[in-house]
Structures are given as structure tokens and as C-alpha cells.
MARDO-627497 format. One record per atom (N, C-alpha, C, O): z, x, y; chain; residue in three letters; residue number from 1. Coordinates in pm, 1 decimal. Atoms other than C-alpha are relative to their C-alpha. Layout:
BEGIN
miti w Z&u X&v Y&chain A&resn ALA&resi NUM $
...
//
This chain:
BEGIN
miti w 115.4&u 55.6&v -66.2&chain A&resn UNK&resi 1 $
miti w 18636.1&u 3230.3&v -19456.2&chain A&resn UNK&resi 1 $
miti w -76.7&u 112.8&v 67.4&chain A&resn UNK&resi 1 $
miti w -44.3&u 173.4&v 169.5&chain A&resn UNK&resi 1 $
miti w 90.5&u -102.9&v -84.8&chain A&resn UNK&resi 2 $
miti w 18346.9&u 3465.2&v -19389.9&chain A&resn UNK&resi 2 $
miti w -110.2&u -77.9&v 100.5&chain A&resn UNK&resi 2 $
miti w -190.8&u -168.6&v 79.7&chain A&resn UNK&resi 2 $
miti w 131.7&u 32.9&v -126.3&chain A&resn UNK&resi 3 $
miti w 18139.8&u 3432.2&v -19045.8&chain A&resn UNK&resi 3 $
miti w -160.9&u 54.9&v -47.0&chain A&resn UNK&resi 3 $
miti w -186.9&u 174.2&v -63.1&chain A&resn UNK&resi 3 $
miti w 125.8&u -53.9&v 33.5&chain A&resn UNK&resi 4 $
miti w 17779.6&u 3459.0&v -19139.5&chain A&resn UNK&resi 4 $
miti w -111.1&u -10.3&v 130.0&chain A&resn UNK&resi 4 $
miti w -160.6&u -118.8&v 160.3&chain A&resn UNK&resi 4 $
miti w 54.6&u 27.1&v -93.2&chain A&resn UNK&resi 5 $
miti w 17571.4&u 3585.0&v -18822.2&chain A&resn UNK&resi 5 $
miti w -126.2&u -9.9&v -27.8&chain A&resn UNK&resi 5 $
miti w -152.0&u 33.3&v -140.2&chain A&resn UNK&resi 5 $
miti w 132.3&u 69.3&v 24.5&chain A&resn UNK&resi 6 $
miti w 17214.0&u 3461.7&v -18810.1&chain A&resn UNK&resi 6 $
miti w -63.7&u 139.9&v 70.1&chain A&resn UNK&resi 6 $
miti w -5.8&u 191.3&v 165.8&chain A&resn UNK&resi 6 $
miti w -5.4&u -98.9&v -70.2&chain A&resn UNK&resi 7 $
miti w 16989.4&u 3776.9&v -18744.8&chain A&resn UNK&resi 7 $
miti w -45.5&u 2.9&v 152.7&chain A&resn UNK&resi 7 $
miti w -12.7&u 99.3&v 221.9&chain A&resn UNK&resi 7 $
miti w -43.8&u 24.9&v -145.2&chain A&resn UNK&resi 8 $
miti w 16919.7&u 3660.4&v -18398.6&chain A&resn UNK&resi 8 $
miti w 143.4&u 105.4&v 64.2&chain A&resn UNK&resi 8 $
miti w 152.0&u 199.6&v 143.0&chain A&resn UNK&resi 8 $
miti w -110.6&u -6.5&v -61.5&chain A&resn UNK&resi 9 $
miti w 17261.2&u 3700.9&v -18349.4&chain A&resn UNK&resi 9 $
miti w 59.0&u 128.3&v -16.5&chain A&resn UNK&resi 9 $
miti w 143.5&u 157.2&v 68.2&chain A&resn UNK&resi 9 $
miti w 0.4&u -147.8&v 58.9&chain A&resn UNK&resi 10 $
miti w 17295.3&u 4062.6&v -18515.1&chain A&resn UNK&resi 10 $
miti w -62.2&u 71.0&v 86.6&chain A&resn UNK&resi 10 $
miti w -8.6&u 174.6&v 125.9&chain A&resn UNK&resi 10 $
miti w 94.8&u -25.2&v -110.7&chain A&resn UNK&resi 11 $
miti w 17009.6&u 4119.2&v -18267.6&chain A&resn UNK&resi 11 $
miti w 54.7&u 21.0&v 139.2&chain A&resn UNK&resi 11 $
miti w 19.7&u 102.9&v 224.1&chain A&resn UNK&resi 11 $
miti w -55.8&u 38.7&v -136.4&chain A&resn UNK&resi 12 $
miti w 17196.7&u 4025.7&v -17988.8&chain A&resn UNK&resi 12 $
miti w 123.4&u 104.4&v 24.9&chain A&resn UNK&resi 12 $
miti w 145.7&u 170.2&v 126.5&chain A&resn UNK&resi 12 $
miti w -132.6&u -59.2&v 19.1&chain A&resn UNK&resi 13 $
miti w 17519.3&u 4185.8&v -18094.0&chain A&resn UNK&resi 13 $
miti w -63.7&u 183.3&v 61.0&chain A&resn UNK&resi 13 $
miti w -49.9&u 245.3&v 166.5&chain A&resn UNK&resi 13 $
miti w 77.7&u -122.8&v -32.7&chain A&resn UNK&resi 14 $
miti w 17322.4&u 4515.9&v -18105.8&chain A&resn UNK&resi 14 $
miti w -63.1&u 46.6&v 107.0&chain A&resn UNK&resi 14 $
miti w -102.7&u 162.8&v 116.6&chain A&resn UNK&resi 14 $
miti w 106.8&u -1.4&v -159.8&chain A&resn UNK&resi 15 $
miti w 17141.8&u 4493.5&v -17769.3&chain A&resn UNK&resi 15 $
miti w 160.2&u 39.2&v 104.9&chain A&resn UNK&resi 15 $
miti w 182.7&u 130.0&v 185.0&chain A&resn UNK&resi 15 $
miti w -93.5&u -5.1&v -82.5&chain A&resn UNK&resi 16 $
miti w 17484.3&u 4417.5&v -17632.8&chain A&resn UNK&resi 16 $
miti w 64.7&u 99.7&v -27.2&chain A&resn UNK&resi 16 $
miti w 99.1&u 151.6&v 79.0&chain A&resn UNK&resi 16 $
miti w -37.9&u -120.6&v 2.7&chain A&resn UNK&resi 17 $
miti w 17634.1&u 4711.3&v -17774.4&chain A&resn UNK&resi 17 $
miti w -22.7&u 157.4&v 46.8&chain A&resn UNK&resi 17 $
miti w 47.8&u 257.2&v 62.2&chain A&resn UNK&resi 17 $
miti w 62.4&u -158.4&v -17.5&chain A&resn UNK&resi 18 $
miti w 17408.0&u 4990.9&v -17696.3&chain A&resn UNK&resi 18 $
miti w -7.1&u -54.8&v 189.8&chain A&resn UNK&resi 18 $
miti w -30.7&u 44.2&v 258.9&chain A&resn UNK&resi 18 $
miti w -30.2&u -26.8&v -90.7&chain A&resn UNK&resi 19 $
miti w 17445.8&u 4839.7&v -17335.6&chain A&resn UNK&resi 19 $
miti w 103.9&u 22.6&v 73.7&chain A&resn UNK&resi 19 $
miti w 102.5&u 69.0&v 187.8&chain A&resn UNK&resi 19 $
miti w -130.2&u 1.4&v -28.4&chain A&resn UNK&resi 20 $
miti w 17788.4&u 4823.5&v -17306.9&chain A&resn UNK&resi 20 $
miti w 59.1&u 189.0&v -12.1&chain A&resn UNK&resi 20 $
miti w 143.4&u 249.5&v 54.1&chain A&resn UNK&resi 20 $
miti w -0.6&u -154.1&v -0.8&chain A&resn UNK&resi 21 $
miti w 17773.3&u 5204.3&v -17413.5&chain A&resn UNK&resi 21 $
miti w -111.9&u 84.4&v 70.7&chain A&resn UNK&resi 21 $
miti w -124.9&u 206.8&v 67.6&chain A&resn UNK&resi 21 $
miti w 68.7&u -105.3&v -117.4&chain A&resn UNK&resi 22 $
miti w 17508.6&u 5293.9&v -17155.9&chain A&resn UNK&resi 22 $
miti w 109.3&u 9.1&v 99.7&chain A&resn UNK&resi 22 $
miti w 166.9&u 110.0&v 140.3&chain A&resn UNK&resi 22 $
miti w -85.9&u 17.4&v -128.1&chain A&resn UNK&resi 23 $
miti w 17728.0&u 5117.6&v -16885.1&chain A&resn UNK&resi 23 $
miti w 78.7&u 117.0&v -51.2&chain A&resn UNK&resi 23 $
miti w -0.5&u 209.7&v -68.5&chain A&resn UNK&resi 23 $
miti w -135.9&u -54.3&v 39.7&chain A&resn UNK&resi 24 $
miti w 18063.9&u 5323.7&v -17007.3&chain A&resn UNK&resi 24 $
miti w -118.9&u 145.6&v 8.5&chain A&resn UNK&resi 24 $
miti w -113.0&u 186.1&v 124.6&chain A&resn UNK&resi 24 $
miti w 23.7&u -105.2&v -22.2&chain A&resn UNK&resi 25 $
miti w 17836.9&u 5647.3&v -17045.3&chain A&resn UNK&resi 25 $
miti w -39.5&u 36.0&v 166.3&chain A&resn UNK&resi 25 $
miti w -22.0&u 137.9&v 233.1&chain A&resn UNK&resi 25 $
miti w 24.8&u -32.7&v -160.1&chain A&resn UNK&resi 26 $
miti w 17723.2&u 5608.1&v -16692.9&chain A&resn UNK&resi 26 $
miti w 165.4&u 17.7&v 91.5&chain A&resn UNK&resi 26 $
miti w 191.1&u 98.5&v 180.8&chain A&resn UNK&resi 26 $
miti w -144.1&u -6.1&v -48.0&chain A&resn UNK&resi 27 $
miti w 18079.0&u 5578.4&v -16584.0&chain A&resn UNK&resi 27 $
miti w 45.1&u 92.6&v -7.8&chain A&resn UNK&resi 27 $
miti w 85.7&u 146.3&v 95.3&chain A&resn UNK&resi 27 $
miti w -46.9&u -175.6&v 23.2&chain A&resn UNK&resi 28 $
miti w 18184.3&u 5902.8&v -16725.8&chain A&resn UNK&resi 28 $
miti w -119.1&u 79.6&v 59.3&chain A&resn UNK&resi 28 $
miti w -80.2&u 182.2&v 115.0&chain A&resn UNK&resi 28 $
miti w 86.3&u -72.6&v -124.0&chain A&resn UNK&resi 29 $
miti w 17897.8&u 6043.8&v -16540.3&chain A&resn UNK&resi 29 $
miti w 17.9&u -4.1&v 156.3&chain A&resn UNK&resi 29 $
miti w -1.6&u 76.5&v 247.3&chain A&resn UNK&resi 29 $
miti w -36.5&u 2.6&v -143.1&chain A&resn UNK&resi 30 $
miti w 17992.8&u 5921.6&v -16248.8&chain A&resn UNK&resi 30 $
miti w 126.8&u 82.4&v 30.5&chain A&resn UNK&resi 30 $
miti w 135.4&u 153.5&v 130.6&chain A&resn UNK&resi 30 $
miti w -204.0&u -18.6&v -1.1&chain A&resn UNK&resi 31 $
miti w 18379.0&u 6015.1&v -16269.0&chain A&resn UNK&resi 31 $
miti w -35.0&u 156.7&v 18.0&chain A&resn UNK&resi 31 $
miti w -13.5&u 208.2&v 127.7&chain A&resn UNK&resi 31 $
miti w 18.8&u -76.9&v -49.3&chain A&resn UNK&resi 32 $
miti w 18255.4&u 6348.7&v -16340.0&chain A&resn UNK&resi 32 $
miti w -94.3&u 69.3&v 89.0&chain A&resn UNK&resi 32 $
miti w -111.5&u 187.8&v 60.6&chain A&resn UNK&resi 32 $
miti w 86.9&u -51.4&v -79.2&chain A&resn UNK&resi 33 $
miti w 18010.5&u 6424.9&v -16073.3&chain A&resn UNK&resi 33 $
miti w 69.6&u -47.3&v 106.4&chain A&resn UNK&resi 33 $
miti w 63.1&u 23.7&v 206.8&chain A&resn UNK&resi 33 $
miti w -64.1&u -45.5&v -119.4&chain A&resn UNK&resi 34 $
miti w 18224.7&u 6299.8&v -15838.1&chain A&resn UNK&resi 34 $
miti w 142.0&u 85.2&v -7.7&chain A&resn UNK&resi 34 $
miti w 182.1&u 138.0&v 96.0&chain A&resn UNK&resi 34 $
miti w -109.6&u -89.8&v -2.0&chain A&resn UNK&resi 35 $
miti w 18533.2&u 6484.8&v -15935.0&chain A&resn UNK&resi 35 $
miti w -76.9&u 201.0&v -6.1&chain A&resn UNK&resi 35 $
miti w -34.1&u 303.1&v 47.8&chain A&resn UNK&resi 35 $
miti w 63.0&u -137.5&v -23.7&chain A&resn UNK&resi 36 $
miti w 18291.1&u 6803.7&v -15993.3&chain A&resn UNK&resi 36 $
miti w -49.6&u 46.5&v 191.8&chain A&resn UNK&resi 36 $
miti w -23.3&u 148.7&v 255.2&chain A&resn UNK&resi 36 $
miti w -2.9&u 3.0&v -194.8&chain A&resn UNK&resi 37 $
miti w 18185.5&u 6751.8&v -15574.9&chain A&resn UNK&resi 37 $
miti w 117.2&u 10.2&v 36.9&chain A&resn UNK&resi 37 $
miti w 123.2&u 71.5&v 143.5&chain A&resn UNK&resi 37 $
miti w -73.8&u -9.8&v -112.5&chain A&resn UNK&resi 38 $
miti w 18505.7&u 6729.8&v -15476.6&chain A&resn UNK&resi 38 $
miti w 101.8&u 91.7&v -25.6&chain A&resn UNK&resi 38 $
miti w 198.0&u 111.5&v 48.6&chain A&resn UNK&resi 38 $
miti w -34.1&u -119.7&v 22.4&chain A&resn UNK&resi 39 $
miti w 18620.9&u 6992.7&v -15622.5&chain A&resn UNK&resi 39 $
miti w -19.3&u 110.0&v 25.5&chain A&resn UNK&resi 39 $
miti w 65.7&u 198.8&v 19.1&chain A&resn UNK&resi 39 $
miti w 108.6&u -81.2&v -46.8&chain A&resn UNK&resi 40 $
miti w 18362.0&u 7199.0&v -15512.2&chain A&resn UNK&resi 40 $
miti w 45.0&u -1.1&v 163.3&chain A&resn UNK&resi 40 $
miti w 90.5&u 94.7&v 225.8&chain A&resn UNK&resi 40 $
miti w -15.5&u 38.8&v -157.1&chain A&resn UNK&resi 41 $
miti w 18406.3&u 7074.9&v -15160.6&chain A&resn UNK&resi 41 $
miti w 172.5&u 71.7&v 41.9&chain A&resn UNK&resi 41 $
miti w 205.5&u 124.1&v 148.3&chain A&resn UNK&resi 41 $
miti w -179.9&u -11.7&v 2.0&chain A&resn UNK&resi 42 $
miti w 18815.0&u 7144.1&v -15202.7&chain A&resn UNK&resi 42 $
miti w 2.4&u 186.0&v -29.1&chain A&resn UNK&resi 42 $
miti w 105.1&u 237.1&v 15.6&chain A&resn UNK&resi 42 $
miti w 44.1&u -91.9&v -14.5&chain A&resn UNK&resi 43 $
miti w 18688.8&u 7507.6&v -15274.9&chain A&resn UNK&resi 43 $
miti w -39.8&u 79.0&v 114.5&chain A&resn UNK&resi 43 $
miti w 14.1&u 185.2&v 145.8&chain A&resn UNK&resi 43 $
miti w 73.0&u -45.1&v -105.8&chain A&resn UNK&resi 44 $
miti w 18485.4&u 7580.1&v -14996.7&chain A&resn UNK&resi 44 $
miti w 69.1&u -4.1&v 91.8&chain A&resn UNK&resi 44 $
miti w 57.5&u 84.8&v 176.2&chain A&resn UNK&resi 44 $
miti w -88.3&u 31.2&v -108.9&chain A&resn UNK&resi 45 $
miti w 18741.9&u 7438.4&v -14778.2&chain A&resn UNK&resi 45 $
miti w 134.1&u 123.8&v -18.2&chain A&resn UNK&resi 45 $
miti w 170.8&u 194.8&v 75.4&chain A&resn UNK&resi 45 $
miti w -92.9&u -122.4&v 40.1&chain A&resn UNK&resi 46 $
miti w 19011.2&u 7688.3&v -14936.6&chain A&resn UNK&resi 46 $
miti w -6.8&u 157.9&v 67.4&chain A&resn UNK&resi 46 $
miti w 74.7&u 222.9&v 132.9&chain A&resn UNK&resi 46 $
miti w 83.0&u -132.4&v -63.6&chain A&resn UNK&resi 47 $
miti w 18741.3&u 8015.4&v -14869.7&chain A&resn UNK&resi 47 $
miti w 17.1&u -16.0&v 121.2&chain A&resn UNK&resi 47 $
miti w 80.3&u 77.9&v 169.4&chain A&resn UNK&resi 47 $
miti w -10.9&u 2.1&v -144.4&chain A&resn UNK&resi 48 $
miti w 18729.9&u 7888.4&v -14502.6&chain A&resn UNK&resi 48 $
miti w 141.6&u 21.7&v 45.4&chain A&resn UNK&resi 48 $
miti w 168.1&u 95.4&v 140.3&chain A&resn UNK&resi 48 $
miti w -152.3&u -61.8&v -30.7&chain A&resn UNK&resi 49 $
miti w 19126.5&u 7898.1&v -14504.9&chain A&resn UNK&resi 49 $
miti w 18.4&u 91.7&v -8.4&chain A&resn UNK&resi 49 $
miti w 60.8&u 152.9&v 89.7&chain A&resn UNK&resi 49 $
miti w -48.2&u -147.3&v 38.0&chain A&resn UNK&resi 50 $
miti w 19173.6&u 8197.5&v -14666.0&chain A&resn UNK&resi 50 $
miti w -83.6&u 107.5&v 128.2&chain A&resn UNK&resi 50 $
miti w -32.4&u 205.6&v 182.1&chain A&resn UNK&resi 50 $
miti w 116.9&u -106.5&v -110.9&chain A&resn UNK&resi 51 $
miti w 18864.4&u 8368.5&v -14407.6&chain A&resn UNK&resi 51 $
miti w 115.1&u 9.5&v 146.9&chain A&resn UNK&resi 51 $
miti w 167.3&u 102.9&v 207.8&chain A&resn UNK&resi 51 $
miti w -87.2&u 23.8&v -129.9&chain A&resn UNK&resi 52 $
miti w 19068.4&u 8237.6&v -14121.1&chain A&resn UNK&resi 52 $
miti w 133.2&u 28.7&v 21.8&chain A&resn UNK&resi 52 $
miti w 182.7&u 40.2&v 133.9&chain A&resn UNK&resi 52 $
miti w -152.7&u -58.0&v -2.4&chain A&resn UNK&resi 53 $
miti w 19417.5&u 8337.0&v -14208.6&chain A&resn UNK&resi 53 $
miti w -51.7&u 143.5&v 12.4&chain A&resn UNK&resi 53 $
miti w 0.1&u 191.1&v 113.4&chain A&resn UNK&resi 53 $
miti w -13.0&u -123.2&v 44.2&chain A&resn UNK&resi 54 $
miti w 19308.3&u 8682.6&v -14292.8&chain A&resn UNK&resi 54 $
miti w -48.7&u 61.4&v 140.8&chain A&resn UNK&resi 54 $
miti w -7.2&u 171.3&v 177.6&chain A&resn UNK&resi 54 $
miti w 78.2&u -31.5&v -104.8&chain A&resn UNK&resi 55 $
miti w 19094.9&u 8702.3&v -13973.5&chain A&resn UNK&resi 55 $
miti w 108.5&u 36.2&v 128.9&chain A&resn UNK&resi 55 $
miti w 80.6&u 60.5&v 246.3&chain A&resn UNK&resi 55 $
miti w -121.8&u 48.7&v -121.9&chain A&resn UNK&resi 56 $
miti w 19465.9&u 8683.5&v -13793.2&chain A&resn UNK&resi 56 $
miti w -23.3&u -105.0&v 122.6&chain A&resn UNK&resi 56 $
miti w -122.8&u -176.1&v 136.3&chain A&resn UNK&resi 56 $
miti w -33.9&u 76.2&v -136.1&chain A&resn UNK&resi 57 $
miti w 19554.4&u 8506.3&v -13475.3&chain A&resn UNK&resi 57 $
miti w -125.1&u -45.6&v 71.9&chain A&resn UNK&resi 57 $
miti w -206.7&u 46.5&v 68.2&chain A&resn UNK&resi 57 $
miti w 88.8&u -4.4&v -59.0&chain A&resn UNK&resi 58 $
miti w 19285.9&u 8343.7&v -13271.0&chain A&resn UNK&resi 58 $
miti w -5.4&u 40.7&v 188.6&chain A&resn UNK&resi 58 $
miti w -104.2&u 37.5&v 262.0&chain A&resn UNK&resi 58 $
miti w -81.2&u -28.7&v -112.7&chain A&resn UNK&resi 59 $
miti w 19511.4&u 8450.5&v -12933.0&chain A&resn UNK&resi 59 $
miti w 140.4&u 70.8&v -35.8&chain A&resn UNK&resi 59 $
miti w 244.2&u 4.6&v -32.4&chain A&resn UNK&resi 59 $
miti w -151.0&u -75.0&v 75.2&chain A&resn UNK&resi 60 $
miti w 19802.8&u 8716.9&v -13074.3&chain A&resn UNK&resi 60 $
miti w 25.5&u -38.7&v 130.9&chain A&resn UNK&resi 60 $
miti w -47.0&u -137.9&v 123.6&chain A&resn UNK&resi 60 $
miti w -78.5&u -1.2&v -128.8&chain A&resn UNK&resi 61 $
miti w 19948.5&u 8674.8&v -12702.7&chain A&resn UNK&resi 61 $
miti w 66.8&u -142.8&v 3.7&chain A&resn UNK&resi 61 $
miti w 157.8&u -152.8&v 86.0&chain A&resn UNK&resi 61 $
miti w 2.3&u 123.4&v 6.1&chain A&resn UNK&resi 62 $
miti w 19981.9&u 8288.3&v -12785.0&chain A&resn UNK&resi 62 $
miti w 103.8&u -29.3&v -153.9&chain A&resn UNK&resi 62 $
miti w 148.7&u -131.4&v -206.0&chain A&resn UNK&resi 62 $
miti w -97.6&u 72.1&v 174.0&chain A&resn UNK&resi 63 $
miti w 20188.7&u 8307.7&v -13140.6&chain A&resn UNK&resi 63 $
miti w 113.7&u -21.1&v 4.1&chain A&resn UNK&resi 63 $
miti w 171.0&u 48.1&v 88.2&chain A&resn UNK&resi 63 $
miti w -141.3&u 2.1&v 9.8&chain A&resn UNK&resi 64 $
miti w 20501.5&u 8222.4&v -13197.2&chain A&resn UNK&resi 64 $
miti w 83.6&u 105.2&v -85.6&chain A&resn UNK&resi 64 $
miti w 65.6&u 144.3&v -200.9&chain A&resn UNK&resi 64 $
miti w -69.2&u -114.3&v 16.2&chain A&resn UNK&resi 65 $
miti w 20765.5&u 8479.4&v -13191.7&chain A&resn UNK&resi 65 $
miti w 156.5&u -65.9&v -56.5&chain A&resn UNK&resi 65 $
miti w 238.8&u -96.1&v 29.9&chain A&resn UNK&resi 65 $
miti w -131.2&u 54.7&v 1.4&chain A&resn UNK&resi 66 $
miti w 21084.1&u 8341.4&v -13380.9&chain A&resn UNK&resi 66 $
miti w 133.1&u 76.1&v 56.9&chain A&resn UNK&resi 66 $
miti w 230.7&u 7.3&v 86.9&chain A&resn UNK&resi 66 $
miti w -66.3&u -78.8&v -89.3&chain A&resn UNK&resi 67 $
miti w 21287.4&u 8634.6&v -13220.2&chain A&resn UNK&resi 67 $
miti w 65.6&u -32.4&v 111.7&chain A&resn UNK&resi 67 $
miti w 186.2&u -15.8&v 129.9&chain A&resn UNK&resi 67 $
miti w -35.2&u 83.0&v -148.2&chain A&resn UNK&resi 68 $
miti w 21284.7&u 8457.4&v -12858.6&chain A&resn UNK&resi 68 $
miti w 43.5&u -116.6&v -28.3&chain A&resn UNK&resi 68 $
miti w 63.7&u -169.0&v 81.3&chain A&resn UNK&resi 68 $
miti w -75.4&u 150.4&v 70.9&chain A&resn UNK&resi 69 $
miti w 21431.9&u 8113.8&v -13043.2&chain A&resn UNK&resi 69 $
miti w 108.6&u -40.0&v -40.0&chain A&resn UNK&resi 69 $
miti w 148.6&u -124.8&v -119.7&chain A&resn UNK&resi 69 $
miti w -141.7&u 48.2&v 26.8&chain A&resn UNK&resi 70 $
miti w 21755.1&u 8151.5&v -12995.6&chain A&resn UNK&resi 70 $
miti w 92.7&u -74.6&v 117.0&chain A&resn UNK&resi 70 $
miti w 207.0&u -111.9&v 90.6&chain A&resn UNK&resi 70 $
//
């Protein structure tokens, strides 16, 4: 038993397809633009660690000495 669609309905099929593959392309746009930001962001935040470790102590008189911890 073959389904015979009326072209209306071929029409329809087709409309609904090419939106169903905008939606879904917009989705993968989204996914990556926000995983590209927060990646970016997860970066920047890294540089500021790394600046600040390297910069040493913000009080050497204030660090902990494991020496005196016994």
C-alpha cells in the first residue's frame, strides 16, 4: 500500500523541513557561541591567575610558613 501525498501536502512537508533545519542550525549556533564565550572568558580568567601568582605574595610577612606547624 503506497501513500499518495497531494501536492499541497509535499508543499507542506517541504516548508516543514527546511524549518525544522533552520531551528536545529540555529541551535548549533547557539551551542557554539556560547561554548566559544565561555571559553574565552575561562581564558582570561586563567591570564589573571597566572599574573597574580607570578606577581608573588600580596603581604610576604602574612604567608604561611609550614616550618612553624609543628
Amino acid at each position: 500500500m503506497v501513500i499518495q501525498l497531494t501536492p499541497a501536502e509535499v508543499a507542506a512537508r517541504s516548508r516543514r523541513n527546511v524549518w525544522i533545519g533552520l531551528a536545529l542550525a540555529a541551535f548549533v549556533v547557539l551551542l557554539f557561541s556560547t561554548t566559544f564565550l565561555r571559553m574565552q572568558a575561562n581564558q582570561k580568567a586563567e591570564q589573571a591567575k597566572a599574573a597574580a601568582l607570578a606577581a608573588g605574595p600580596m603581604h610576604p610577612e602574612k604567608t604561611y610558613d609550614s616550618t612553624l606547624a609543628r
